[in-house]
N, C-alpha and C positions, 0 to 999 in steps of 0.2 A: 167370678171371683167373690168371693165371703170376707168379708172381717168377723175376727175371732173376741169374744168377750175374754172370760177367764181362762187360763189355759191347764190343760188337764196334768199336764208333768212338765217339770219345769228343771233345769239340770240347773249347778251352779260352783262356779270357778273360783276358789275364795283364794286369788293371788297377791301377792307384793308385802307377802311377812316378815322376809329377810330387809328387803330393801327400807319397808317401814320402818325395821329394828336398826339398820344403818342408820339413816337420816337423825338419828335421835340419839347415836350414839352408843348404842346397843352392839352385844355381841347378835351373828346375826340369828340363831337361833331360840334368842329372846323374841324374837319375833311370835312365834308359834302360838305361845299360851295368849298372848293379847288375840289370839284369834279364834277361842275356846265362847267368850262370852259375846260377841256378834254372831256366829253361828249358831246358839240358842236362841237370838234375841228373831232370827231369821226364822227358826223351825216354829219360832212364835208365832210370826205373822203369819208364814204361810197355816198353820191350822186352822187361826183365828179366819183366814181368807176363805178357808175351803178347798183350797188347793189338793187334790186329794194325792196326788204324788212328787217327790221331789227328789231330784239325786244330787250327789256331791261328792265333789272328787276331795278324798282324803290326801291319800299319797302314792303315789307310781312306783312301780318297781325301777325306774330310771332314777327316781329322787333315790332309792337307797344307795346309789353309788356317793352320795354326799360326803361330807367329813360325821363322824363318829356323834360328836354333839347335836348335829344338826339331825340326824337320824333318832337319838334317841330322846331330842325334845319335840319331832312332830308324831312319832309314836306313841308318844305319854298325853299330848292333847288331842289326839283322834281318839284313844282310848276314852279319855273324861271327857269328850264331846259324847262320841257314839253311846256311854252307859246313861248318860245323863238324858241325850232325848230319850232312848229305850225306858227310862223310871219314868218320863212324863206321857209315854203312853204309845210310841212312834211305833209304826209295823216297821221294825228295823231290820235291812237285809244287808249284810257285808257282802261285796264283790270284789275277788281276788286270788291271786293264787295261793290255793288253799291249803297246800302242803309244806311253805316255804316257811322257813323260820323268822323268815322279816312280817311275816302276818302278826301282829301281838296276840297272846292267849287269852286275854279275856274277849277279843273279838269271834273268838271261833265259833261259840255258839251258836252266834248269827249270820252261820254260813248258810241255814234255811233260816226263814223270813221267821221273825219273834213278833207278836203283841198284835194288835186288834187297829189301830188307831192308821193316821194320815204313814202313805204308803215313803220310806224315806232308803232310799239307797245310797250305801257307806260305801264308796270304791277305794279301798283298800289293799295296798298291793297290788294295786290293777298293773293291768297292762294290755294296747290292744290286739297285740299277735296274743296273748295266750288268749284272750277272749275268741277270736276268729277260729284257732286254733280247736274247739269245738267241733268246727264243722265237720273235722273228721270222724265225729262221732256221732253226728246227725242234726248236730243245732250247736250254736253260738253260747258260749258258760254264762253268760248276760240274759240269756233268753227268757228269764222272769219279769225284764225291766220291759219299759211298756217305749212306744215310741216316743221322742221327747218335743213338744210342742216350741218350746222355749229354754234357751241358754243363758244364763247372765256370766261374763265373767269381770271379777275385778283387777285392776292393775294395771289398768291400757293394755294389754297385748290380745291381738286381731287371731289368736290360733285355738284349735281346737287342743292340741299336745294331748291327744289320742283318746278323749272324752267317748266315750259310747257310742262309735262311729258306726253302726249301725243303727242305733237308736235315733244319731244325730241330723240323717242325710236330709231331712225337709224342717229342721229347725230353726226357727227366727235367732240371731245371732246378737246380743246386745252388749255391749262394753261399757264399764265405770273405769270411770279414769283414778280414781281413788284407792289407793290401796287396802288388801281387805281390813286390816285391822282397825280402818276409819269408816267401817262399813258404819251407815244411818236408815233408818224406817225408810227416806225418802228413795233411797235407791232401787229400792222393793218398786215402789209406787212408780218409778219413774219408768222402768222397765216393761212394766204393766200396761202402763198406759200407751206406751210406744207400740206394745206387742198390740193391742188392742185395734189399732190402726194400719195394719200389715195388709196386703192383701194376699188371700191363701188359694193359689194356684195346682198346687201337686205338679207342679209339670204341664198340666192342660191349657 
């Protein structure tokens, strides 16, 4: 068994926007945009850390079944998330089904990988039967993303709800109970430090 320092790809769940937007008396898809500037402040540390890879679940094709508002406020903030690390230098690669009208248009570009910088995967429009769904054609539509050493999600809930399930099967799995728009530095560092102490088996 090994203990792992830093971990080389690291996914991340940024849940509990609506709920947060509840609690405060918000409609719930005020939630969203408070979710826009923790998720830079994230892509921050990880580059600052080294971290050379990171993925991040935008929005599922399960989510657009939503009400109407709710659809067209977390597609307006993955957009201004995604352009915005892409300007600060991210090898930004969107994942999702590519031909559907629920993808937004300014993401399409980055249906192959853009920019030079810390490797950052946008799952967008995912879903995990159409990724698997691939195999009929000889490989997995995710097949760029790398295996993922580390999970964080926030919001208390213990599930993966179809995260890179391939990428995922030997991933350390770590939960914030805090919803993401309360996301802080230290949660970064908390997850880190946990993963650090794991011991890594494969199976053996």
């Amino acid at each position: 068994m090994t203990k792992r320092s830093l971990p080389k790809h690291v996914g991340f769940i940024p849940d509990g926007n609506r709920r947060w937007a509840t609690q405060r008396g918000l409609a719930k898809q005020e939630g969203y945009r408070f979710g826009i500037e923790p998720g830079l402040a994230l892509f921050e540390l990880c580059k600052k850390l080294g971290i050379p890879e990171v993925s991040v679940y935008g929005f599922t094709q399960d989510n657009t079944k939503r009400a109407s508002p709710q659809i067209q406020a977390f597609r307006s903030a993955c957009v201004e998330f995604a352009l915005e690390i892409a300007r600060r230098g991210a090898a930004l690669l969107v994942v999702g089904k590519y031909g559907s009208s629920q993808l937004p248009d300014e993401l399409r570009p980055f249906q192959t990988r853009q920019g030079e910088g810390i490797k950052v995967n946008f799952l967008a429009n995912y879903h995990w039967e159409w990724d698997l769904a691939g195999l009929a054609e000889g490989r997995i539509r995710s097949q760029e993303v790398s295996q993922l050493d580390l999970i964080v999600r926030w919001g208390g809930g213990r599930r993966l709800s179809g995260f890179l399930p391939v990428q995922s099967v030997y991933a350390d799995f770590y939960v914030v109970e805090d919803y993401w728009p309360d996301f802080k530095p230290e949660h970064l560092d908390q997850a880190l430090a946990w993963f650090k102490n794991q011991d890594q088996t494969l199976g053996g």
